[in-house]
C-alpha positions as CSV (number, residue, x, y, z in Angstrom):
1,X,-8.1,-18.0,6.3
2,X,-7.9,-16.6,2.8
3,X,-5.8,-13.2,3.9
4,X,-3.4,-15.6,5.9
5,X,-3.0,-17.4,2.4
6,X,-2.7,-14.4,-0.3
7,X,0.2,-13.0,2.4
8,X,2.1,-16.2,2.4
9,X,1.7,-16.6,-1.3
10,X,2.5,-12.2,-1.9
11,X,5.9,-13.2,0.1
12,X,6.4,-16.3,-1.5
13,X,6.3,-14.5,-5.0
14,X,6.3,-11.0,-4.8
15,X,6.5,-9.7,-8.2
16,X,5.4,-12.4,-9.9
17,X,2.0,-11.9,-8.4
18,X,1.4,-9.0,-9.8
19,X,2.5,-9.7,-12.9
20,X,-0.2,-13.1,-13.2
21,X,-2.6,-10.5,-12.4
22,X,-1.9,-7.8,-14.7
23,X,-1.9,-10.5,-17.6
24,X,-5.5,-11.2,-16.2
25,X,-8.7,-10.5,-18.7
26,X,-10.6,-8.0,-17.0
27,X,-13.4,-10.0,-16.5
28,X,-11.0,-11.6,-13.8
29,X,-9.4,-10.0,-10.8
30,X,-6.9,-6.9,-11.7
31,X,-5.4,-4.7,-10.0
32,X,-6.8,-1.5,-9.4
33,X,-3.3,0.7,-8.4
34,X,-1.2,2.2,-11.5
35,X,2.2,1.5,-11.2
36,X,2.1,-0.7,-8.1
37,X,5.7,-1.5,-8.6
38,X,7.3,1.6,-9.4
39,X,9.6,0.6,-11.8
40,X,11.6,4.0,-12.5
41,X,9.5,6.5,-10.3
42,X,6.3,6.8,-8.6
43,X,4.1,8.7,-11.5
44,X,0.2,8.2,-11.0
45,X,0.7,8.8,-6.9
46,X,0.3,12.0,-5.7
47,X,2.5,13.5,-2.7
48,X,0.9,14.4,0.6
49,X,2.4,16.1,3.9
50,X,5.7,18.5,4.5
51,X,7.5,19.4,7.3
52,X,9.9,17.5,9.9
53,X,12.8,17.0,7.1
54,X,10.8,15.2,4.9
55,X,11.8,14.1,1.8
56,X,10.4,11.2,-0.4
57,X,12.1,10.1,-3.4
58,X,12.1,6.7,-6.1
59,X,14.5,4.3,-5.0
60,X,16.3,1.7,-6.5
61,X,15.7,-0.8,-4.0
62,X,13.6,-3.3,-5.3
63,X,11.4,-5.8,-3.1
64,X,11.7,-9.0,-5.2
65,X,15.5,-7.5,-6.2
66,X,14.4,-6.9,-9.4
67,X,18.1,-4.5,-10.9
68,X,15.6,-2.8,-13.2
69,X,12.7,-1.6,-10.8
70,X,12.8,0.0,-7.6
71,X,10.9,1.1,-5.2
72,X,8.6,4.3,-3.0
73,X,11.3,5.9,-0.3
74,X,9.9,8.4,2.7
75,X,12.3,10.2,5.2
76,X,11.6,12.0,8.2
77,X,12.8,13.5,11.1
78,X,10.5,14.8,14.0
79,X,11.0,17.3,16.2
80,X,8.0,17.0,18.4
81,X,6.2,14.6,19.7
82,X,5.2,11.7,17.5
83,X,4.1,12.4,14.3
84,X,1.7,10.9,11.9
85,X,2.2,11.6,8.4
86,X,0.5,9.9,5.3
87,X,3.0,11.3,2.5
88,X,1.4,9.2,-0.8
89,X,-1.6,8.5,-2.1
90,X,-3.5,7.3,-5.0
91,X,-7.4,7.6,-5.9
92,X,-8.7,4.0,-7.4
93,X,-12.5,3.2,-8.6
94,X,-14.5,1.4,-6.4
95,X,-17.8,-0.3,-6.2
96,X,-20.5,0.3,-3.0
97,X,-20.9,-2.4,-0.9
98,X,-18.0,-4.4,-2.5
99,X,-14.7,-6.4,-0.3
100,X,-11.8,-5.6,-1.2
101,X,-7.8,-6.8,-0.1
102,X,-5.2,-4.4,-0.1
103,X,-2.2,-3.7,1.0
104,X,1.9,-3.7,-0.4
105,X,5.4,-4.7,0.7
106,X,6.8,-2.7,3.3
107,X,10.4,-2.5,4.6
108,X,12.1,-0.6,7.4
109,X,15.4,-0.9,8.6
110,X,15.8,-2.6,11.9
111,X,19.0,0.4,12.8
112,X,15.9,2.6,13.8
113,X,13.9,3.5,16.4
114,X,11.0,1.0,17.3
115,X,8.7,3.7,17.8
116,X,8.7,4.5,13.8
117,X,6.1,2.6,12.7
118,X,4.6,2.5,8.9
119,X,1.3,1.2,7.4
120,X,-1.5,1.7,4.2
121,X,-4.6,2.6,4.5
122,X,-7.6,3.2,2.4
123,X,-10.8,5.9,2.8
124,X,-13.9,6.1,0.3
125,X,-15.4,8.9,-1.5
126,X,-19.0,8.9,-3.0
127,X,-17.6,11.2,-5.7
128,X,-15.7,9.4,-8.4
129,X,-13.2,11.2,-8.0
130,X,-12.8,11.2,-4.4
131,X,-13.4,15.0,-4.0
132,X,-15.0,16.3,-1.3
133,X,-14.9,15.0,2.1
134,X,-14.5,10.8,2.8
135,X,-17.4,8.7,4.4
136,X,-16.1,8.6,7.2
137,X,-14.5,5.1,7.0
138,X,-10.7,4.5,7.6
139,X,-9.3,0.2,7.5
140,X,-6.2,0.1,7.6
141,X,-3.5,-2.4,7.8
142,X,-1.0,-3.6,10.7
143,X,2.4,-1.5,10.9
144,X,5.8,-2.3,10.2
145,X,8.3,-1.6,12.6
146,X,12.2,-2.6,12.8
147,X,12.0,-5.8,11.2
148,X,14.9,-5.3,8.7
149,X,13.3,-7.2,5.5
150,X,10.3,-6.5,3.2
151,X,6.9,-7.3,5.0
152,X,3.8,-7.7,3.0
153,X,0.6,-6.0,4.9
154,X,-2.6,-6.6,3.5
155,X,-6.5,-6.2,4.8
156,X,-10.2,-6.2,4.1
157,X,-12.3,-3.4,3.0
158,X,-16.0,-3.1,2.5
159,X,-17.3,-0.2,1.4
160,X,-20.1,1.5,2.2
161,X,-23.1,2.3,0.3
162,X,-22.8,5.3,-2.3
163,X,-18.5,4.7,-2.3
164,X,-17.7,5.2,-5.7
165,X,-13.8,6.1,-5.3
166,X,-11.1,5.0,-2.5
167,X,-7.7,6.8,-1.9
168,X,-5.1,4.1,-1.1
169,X,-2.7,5.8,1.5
170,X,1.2,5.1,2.5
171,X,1.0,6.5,6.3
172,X,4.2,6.6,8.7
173,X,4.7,6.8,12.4
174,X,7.5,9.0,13.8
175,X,9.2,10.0,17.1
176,X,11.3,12.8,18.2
177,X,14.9,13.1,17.3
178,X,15.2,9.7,15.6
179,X,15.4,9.9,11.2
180,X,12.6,7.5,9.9
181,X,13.3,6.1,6.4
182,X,10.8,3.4,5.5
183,X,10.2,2.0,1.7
184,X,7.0,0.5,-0.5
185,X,6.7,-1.7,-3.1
186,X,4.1,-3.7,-4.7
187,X,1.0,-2.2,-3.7
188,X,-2.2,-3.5,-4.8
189,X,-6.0,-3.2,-4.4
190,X,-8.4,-6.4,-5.7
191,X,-11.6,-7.2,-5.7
192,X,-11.9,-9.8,-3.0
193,X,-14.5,-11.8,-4.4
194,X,-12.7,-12.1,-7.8
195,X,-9.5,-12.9,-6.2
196,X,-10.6,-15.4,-4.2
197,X,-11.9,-17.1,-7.5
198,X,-8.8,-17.4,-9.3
199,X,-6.4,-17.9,-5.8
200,X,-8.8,-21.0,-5.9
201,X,-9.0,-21.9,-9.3
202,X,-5.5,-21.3,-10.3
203,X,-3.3,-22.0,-7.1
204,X,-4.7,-25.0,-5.4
């Protein structure tokens, strides 16, 4: 019930969202992602996966068609096969055994192939700075195919005991001898508990 109402309310407001939240004490929910809105590039990601053409690049498109932000652009074209391709990435701190709702706004043009599919996901680390190998747990959230306007995507995490970092993760879903192009915008990780709290107290 609560995830069908922070996705109505993301699309209903987009930007402004995260903007309430960053003005948040930190005592209250914030959100854990730097630069969740890429405004002029995607600094504080890092870039993950080569190969098949692909190219990934800050765009001016904006989710909430805001003419001085933009927007997270990835391009592919495969040659083989489908190919799975997570191509951006950013390490947040975490608490064990803590929910947590993440997720961002994710368009892809409806021109393509409905095979090309695109998603986040998050894994956790019990090194704080997620080195080393992952726990083990992958959630991730549905994919975005062909539908022609943003889409906000969000899902529930717990982590496991020990998780002290999570790597937040922009994966896409290609097939042979069709270009995928797919943009993000407005990603976020909170502490469910805490958003919950002030979705309650300050939207109902």
């Amino acid at each position: 019930m609560f995830l069908s109402r922070l996705r109505t309310f993301l699309a209903s407001v987009g930007l402004c969202f995260l903007v309430f939240f960053a003005a948040v004490p930190k005592a209250s929910a914030a959100n854990l992602v730097q630069n969740p809105i890429f405004d002029v590039s995607y600094d504080d990601w890092s870039e993950s996966g080569t190969g098949f053409g692909f190219t990934r690049q800050w765009h001016p498109l904006d989710a909430n068609d805001d003419p001085a932000s933009g927007s997270f652009q990835m391009e592919l074209e495969p040659t083989t096969g489908s190919v799975f391709l997570s191509g951006l990435f950013q390490s947040v701190p975490i608490e064990e055994l803590t929910d947590y709702t993440f997720g961002a706004d994710i368009l892809m043009p409806e021109s393509q192939s409905s095979a090309h599919k695109a998603q986040v996901f998050m894994t956790t680390f019990e090194d704080p700075q997620c080195f080393g190998s992952h726990q083990g747990l992958v959630v991730a959230t549905g994919f975005v195919s062909q539908q022609g306007e943003w889409e906000t995507v969000a899902t529930d995490l717990e982590t496991p005991e020990s998780a002290q970092c999570a790597r937040v993760w922009f994966r896409v879903i290609g097939s042979v001898g069709n270009v995928l192009s797919v943009h993000y915008d407005n990603a976020f990780v909170f502490d469910s508990f805490e958003l919950e709290g002030i979705f309650r107290s300050g939207f109902e």
